[in-house]
C-alpha positions as CSV (number, residue, x, y, z in Angstrom):
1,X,0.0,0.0,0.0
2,X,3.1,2.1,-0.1
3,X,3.0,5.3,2.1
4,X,-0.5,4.6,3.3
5,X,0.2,2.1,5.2
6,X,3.5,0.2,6.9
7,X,3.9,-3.8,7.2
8,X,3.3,-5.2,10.6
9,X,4.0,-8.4,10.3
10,X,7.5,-10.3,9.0
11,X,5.7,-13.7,8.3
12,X,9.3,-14.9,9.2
13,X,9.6,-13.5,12.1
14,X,6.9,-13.2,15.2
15,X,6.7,-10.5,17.4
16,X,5.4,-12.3,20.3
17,X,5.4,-15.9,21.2
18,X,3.1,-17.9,19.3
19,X,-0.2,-18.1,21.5
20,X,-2.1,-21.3,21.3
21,X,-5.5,-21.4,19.5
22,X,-8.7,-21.3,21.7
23,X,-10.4,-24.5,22.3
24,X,-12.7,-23.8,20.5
25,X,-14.7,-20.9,17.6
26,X,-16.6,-19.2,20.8
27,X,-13.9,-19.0,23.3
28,X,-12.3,-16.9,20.8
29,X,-15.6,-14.2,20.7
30,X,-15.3,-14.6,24.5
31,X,-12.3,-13.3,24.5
32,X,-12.4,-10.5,21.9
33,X,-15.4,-9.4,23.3
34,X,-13.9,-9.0,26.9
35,X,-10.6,-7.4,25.6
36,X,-10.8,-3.5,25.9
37,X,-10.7,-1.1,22.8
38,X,-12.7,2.3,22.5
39,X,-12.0,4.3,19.4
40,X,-8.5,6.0,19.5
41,X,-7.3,3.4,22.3
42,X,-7.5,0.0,19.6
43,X,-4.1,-1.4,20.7
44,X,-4.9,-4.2,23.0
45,X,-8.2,-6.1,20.8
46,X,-5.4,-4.8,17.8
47,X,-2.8,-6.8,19.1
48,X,-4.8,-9.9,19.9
49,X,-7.0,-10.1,16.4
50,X,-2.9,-9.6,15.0
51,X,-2.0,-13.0,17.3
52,X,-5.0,-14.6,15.8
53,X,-4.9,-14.0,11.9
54,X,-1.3,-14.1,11.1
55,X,-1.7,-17.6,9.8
56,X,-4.9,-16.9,7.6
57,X,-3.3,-14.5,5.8
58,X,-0.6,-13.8,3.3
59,X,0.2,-10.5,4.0
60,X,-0.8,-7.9,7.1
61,X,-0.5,-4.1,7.9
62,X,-1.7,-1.5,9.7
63,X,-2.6,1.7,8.0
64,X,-1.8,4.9,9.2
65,X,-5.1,5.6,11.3
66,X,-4.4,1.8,13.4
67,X,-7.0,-0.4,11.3
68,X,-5.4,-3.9,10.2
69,X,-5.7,-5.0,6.3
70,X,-5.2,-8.6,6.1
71,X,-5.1,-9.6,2.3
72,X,-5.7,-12.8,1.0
73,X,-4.6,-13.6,-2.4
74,X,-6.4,-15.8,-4.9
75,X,-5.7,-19.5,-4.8
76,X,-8.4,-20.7,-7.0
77,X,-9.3,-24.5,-7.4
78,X,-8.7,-24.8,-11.1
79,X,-7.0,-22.5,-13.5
80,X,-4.6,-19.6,-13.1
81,X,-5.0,-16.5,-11.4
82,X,-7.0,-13.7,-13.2
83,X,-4.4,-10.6,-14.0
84,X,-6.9,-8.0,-12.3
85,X,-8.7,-10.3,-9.6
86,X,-11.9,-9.6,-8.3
87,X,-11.0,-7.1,-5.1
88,X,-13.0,-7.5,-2.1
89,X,-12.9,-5.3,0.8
90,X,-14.2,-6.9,4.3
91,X,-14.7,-4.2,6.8
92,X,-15.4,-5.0,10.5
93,X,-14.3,-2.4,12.9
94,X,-12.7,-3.5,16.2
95,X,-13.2,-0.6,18.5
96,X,-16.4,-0.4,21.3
97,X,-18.0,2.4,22.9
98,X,-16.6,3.8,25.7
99,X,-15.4,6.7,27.7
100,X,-12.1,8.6,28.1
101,X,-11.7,10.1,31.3
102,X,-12.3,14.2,31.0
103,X,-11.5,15.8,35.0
104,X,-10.1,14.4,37.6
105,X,-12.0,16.6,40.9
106,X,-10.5,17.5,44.0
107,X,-11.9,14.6,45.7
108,X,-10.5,12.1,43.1
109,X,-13.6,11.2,41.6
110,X,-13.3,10.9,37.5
111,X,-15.6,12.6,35.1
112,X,-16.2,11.0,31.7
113,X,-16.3,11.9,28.1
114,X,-17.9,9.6,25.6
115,X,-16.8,7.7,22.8
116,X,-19.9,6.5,21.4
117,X,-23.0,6.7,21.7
118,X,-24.7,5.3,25.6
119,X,-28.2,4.8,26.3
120,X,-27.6,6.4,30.4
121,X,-30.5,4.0,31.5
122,X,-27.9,1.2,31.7
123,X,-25.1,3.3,33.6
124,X,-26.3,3.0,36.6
125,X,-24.1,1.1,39.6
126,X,-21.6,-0.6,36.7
127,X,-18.0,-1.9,37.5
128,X,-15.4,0.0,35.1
129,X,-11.7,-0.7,34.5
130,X,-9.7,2.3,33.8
131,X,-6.7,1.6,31.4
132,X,-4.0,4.6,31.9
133,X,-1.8,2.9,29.3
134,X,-3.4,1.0,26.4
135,X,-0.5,-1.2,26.2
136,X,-0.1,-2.9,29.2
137,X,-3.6,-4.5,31.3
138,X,-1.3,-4.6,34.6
139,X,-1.5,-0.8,35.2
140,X,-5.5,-1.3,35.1
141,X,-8.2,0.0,37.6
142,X,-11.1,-0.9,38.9
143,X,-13.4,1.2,39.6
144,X,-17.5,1.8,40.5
145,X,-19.9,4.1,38.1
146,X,-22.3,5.8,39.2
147,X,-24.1,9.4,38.5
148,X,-23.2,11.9,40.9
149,X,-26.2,14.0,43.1
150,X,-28.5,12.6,45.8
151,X,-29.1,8.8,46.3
152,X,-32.8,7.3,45.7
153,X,-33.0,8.0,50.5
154,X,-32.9,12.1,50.0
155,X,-33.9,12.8,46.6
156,X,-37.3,13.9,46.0
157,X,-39.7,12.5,43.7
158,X,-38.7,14.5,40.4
159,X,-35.0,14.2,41.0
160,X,-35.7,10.5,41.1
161,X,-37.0,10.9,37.3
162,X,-33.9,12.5,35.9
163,X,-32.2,10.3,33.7
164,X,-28.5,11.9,34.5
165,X,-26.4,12.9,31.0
166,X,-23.0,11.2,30.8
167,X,-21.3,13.9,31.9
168,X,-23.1,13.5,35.1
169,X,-21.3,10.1,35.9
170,X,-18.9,9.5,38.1
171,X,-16.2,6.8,38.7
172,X,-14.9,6.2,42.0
173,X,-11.5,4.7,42.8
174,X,-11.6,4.0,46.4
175,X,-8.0,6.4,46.9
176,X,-7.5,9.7,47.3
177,X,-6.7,12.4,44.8
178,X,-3.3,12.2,45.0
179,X,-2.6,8.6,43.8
180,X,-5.9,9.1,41.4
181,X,-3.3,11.4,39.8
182,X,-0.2,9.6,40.1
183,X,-1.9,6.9,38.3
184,X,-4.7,8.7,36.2
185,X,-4.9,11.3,33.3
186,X,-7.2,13.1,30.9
187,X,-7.8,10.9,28.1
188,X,-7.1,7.6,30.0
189,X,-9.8,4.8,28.4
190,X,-12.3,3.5,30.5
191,X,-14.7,0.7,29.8
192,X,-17.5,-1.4,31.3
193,X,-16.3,-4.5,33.0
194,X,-19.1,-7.0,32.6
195,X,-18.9,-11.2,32.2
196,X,-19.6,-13.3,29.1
197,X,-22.8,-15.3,30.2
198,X,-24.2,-18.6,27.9
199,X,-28.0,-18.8,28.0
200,X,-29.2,-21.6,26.3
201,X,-28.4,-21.1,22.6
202,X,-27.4,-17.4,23.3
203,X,-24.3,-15.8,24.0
204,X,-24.2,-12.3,26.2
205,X,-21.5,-9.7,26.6
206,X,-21.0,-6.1,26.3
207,X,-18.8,-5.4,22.7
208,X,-20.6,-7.9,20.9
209,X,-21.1,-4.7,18.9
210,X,-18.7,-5.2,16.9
211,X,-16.4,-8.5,17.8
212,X,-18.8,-10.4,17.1
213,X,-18.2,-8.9,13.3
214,X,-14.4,-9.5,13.9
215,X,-15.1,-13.3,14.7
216,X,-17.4,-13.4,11.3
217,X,-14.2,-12.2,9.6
218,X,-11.7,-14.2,11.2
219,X,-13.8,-17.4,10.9
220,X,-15.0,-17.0,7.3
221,X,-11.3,-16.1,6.0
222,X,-9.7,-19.6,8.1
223,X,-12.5,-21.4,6.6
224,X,-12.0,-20.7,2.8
225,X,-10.6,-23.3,0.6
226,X,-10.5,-21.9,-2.8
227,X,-11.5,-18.8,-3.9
228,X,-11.0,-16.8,-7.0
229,X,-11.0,-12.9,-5.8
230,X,-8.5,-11.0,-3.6
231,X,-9.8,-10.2,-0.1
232,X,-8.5,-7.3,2.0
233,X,-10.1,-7.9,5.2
234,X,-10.0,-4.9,7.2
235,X,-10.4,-4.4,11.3
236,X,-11.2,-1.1,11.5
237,X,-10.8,2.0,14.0
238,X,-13.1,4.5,15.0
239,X,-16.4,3.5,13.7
240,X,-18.4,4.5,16.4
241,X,-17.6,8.2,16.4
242,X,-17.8,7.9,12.3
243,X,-16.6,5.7,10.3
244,X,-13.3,6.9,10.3
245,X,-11.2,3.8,9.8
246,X,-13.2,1.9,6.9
247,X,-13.0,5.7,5.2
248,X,-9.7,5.8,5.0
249,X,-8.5,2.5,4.6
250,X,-11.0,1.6,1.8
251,X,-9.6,4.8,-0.2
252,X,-6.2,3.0,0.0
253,X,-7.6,-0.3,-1.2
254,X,-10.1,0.8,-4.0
255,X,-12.2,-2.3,-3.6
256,X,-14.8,-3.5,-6.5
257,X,-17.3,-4.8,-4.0
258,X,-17.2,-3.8,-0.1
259,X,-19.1,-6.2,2.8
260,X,-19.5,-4.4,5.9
261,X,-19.9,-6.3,8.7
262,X,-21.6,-5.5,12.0
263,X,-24.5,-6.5,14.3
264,X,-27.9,-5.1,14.1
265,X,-30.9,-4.8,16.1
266,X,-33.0,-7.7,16.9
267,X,-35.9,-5.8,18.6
268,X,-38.4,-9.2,19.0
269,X,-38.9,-8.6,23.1
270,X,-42.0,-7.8,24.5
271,X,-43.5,-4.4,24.4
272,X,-42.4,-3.6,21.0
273,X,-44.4,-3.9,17.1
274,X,-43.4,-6.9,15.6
275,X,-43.2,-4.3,12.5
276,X,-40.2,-2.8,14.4
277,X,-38.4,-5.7,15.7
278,X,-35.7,-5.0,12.7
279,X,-34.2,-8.8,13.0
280,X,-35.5,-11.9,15.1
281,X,-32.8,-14.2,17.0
282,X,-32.5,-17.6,15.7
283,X,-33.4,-16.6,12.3
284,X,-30.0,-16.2,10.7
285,X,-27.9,-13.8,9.0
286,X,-29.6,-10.7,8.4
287,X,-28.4,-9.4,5.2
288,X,-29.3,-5.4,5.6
289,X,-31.3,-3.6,3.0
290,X,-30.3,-0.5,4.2
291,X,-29.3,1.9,7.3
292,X,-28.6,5.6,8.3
293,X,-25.1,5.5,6.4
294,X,-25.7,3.0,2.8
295,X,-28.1,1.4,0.8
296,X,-27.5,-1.9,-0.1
297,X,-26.4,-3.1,-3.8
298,X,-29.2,-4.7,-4.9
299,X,-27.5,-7.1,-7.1
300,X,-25.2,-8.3,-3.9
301,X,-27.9,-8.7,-1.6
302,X,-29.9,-10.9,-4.4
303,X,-26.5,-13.2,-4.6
304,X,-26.4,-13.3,-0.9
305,X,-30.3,-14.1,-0.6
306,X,-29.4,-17.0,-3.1
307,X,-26.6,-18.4,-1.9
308,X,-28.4,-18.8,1.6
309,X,-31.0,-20.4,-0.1
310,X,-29.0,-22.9,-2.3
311,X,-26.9,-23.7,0.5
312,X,-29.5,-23.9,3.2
313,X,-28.0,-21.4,5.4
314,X,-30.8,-19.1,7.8
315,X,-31.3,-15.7,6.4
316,X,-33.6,-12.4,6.8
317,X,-33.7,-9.3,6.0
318,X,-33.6,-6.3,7.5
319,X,-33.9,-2.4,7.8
320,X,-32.4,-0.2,10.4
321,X,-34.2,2.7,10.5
322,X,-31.1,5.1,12.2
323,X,-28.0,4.1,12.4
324,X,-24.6,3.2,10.6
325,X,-22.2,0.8,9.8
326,X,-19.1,0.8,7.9
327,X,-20.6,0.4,4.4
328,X,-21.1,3.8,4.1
329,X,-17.2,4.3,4.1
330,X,-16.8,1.6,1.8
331,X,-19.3,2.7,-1.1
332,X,-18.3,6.2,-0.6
333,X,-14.4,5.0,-1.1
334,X,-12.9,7.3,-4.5
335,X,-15.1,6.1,-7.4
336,X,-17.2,4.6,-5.4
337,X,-18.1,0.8,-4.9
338,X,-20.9,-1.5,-4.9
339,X,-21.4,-2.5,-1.4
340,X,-23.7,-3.9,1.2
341,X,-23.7,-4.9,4.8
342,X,-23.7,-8.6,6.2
343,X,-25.3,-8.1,10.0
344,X,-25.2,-10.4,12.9
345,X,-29.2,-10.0,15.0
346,X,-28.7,-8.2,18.1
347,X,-30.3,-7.8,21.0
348,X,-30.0,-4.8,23.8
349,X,-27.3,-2.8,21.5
350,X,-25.2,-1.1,23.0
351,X,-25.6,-1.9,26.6
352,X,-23.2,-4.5,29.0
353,X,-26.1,-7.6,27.7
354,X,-25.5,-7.3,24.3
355,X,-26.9,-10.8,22.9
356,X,-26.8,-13.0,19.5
357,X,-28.0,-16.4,18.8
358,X,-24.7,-18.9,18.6
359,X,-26.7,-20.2,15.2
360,X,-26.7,-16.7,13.8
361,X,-23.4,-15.6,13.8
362,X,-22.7,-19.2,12.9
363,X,-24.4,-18.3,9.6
364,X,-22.8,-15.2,9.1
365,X,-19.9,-16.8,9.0
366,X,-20.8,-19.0,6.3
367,X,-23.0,-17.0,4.1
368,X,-19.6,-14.8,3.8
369,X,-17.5,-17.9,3.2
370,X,-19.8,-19.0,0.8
371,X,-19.9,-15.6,-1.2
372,X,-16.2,-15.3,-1.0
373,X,-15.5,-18.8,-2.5
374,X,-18.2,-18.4,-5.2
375,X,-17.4,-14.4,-6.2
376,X,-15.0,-13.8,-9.5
């Protein structure tokens, strides 16, 4: 990629220790789900998806703004390569939202800023880890968030209504302001420290949104056998403050066809119009018509609807009504591409319980496969 990008990765030499696979496809989600990463601070789920692909691959990089591009080269089953493959961009952005720590007050308490958008209902009385250096998880701290003002014993009855803005929050150390300091600075990451829990066929954790798009990658690229086109599968930075990463990268790559890949809402709880549930759990992988940022290609979500069909793999479709995903980089990229986004059902977005069917994301991983092996 020349000056937009430097190599990572000497295939013949490794930078860390070879790590062992997981025991097994899910323990790997577990874990990139449970590693921190909030836009700006990518390096440690960076470091880990790096540990994980760089025997999938042929060649790996990091552009200038921190995303990965993995490339795969055609290897087709019969014949010779095609002088001007088919490119293929795969964008799944790595970072979650989050907060960066804004004030540090007299008492030591920590004031937050954003980094993507929080529904404040889910705030309330959450463990945090604060990560002063996004390097190294042993300088970490632990830490209790709460919005500051009056408990539920002395407020009265309209203060009890307020929903607080972030801003309002506050994380408490447990030590004073002095070795908050010592410790702590403005634009430190912080993020939610919540458990993986299996329920049944379902699999909850807080950054499903978006590693569970990152597993979809990974998986779909270690499953391929043969395939014909050239993929550039790209981890990107910074989607969730605006598709920053995808942008840039995909104007280095100049792809033919882009596939974002991200969750979506799967709105089928009580309370709500089944005309709004968006996607259903347990009903495969929802190939998205359109959101906020892109509308689909039509031609690419009629090959994707077909290929689902032929090889009996669970589809839907669906339409977000507000909201992005990185296909709107992608089809915006130079010249533009044709593009579309492949979209793991989600419930409770963008809270600590985010949660996907195991048999879903299972599908999203091979529906891509599929596509990739079949596209020329």
């Amino acid at each position: 990629y020349g000056t937009a990008a430097r190599t990572f990765i000497d295939k013949s030499v490794t930078m860390h220790q070879k790590k062992e696979r997981p025991m097994s496809a899910l323990d790997l989600l577990k874990k990139l789900t449970t590693t921190p990463g909030v836009p700006g601070r990518e390096h440690r789920i960076r470091q880990l998806i790096l540990d994980e692909i760089e025997d999938i691959f042929d060649e790996i990089c990091i552009d200038s703004l921190g995303s990965i591009i993995a490339v795969k080269k055609p290897a087709p089953k019969k014949g010779k390569v095609a002088k001007n493959p088919l490119r293929i961009m795969l964008a799944a952005h790595m970072d979650q939202i989050g907060f960066l720590v804004s004030h540090i007050d007299d008492k030591g308490f920590l004031y937050l800023n954003p980094v993507g958008g929080f529904d404040t209902r889910n705030l309330f009385a959450r463990v945090v880890t604060v990560c002063p250096n996004p390097n190294d998880p042993s300088k970490d701290l632990t830490g209790i968030l709460n919005p500051s003002g009056k408990p539920i014993h002395v407020a009265s009855p309209e203060e009890r209504k307020r929903i607080p803005t972030v801003r309002e929050f506050i994380v408490d150390l447990g030590i004073d302001r002095k070795r908050v300091e010592k410790n702590v600075k403005i634009g430190d990451m912080v993020v939610i420290n919540a458990p993986v829990h299996y329920l049944g066929d379902l699999m909850v954790s807080q950054a499903m949104d978006n590693r569970a798009a990152c597993w979809i990658a990974i998986e779909a690229c270690r499953k391929l056998k043969n395939h014909s086109c050239e993929i550039h599968c790209v981890f990107t930075v910074q989607e969730e403050v605006g598709l920053r990463g995808a942008t840039a990268s995909s104007h280095t790559i100049q792809p033919d066809i882009g596939i974002g890949i991200d969750t979506t809402l799967a709105v089928d709880t009580p309370s709500v119009p089944a005309h709004e549930a968006c996607t259903r759990l347990g009903d495969g992988a929802a190939i998205t018509v359109m959101d906020s940022s892109a509308i689909g290609d039509y031609d690419l979500i009629e090959t994707f609807d077909a290929l689902g069909k032929k090889h009996k793999i669970k589809t839907q479709r669906s339409i977000l009504a507000a909201g992005g995903t990185d296909t709107g980089g992608l089809q915006r990229t130079a010249g533009g591409c044709r593009a579309m986004t492949l979209s793991c059902p989600t419930r409770y977005i963008h809270t600590v319980t985010e949660t996907i069917h195991t048999g879903d994301i299972k599908a999203c991983r091979d529906l891509l496969a599929t596509y990739l092996e079949s596209a020329k």
